[in-house]
C-alpha positions as CSV (number, residue, x, y, z in Angstrom):
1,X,24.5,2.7,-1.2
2,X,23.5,0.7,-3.9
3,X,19.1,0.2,-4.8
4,X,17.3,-2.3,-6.6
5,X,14.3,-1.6,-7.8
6,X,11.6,-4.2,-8.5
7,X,7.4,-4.9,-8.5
8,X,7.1,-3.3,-12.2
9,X,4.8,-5.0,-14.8
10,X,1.8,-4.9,-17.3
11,X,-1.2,-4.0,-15.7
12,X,-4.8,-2.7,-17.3
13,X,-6.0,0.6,-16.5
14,X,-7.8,1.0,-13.3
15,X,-5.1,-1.6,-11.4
16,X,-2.5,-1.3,-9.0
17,X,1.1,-2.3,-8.4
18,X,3.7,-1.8,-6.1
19,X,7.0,-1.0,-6.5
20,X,9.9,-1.7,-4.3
21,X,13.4,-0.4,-3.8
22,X,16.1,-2.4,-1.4
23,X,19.2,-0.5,-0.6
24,X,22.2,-2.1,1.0
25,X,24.2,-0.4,3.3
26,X,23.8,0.9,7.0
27,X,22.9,4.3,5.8
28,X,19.6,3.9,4.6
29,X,17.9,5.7,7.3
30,X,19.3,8.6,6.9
31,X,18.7,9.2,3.2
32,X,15.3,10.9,2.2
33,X,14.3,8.7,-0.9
34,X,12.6,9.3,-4.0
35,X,10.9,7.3,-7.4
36,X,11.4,9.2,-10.7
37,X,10.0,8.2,-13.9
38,X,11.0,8.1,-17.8
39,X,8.7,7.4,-20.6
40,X,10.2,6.2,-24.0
41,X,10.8,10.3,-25.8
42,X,10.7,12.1,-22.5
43,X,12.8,13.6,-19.7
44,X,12.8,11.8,-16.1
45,X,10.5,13.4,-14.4
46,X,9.5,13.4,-10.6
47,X,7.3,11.3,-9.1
48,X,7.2,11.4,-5.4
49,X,9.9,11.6,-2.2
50,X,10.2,10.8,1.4
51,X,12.0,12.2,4.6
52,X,14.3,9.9,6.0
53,X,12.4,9.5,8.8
54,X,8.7,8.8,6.6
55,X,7.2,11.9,8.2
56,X,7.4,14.2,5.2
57,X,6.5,13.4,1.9
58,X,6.0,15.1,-1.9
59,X,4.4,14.1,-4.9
60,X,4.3,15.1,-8.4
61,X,0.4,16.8,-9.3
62,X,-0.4,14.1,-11.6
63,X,0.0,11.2,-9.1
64,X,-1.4,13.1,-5.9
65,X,-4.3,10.8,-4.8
66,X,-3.6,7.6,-6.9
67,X,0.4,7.2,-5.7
68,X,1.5,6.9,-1.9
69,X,5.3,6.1,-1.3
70,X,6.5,5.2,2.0
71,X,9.6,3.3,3.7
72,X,10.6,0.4,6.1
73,X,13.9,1.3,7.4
74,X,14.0,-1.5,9.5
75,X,14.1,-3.8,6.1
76,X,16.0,-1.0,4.5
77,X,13.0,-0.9,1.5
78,X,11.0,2.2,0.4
79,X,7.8,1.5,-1.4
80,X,5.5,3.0,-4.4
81,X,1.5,2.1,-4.1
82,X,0.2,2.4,-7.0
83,X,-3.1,2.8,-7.4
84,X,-5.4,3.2,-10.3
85,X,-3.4,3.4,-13.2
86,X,-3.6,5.1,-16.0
87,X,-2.2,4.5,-19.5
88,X,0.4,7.9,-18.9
89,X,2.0,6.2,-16.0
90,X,3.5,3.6,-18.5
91,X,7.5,4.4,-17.9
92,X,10.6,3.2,-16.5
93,X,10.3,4.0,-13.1
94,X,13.7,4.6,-10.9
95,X,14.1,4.8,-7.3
96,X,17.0,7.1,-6.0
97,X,18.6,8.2,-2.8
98,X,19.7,11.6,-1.4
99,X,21.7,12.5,1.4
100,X,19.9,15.9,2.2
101,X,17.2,13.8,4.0
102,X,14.6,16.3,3.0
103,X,12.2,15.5,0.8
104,X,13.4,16.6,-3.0
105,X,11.7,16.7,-6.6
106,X,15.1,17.9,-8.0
107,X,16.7,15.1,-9.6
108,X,20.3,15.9,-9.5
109,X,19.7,16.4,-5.8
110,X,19.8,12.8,-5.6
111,X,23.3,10.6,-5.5
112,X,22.3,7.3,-5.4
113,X,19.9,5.3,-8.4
114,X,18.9,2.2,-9.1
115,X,18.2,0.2,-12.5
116,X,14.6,1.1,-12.9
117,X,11.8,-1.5,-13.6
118,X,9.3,-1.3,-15.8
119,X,5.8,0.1,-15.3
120,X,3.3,-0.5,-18.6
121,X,-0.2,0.4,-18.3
122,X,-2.8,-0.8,-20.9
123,X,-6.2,0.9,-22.1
């Protein structure tokens, strides 16, 4: 499986984006997906997750209310709405796929990444 992720940009605090991930391959649908992000000096960290079938999903504490993923398996695409931005969600943001189907926060859980796009948030 191989995912490219896109929809990163400079946007002011307060504004929204949405980031999307395409995967190739017929398998898609049966990975539980996930977005992790890195800011410049820090460890990835966990963002959010969802069950391959879009009925289960986790987020990190800090995005809970502001971030919603989701997925279109038909189009093979999972999504990241991000809503109301804050200068601290400036990163590099990744989108990554795991065979376990389950909803994960543990990175290394996850076999798949893409190339990350970039997310920068201004006061």
């Amino acid at each position: 499986v191989q995912l490219q992720a896109s929809g990163g940009g400079l946007v002011q605090a307060g504004g929204c984006l949405r980031l999307s991930c395409a995967a190739s391959g017929r398998t898609f649908s049966s990975y539980a997906m996930g977005w992790f992000r890195q800011a410049p000096g820090k460890q990835r960290e966990f963002v959010a997750a969802i069950s391959w079938t879009g009925t289960s999903t986790n987020y990190a504490d800090s995005v809970k209310g502001r971030l919603t993923i989701s997925r279109d398996n038909a189009k093979n695409t999972v999504y990241l709405q991000m809503n109301s931005l804050k200068p601290e969600d400036t990163a590099v943001y990744y989108c990554a796929g795991s065979t376990l189907r389950y909803v994960t926060s543990t990175a290394t859980r996850y076999q798949y990444w893409g190339q990350g796009t970039q997310v920068t948030v201004s006061s």
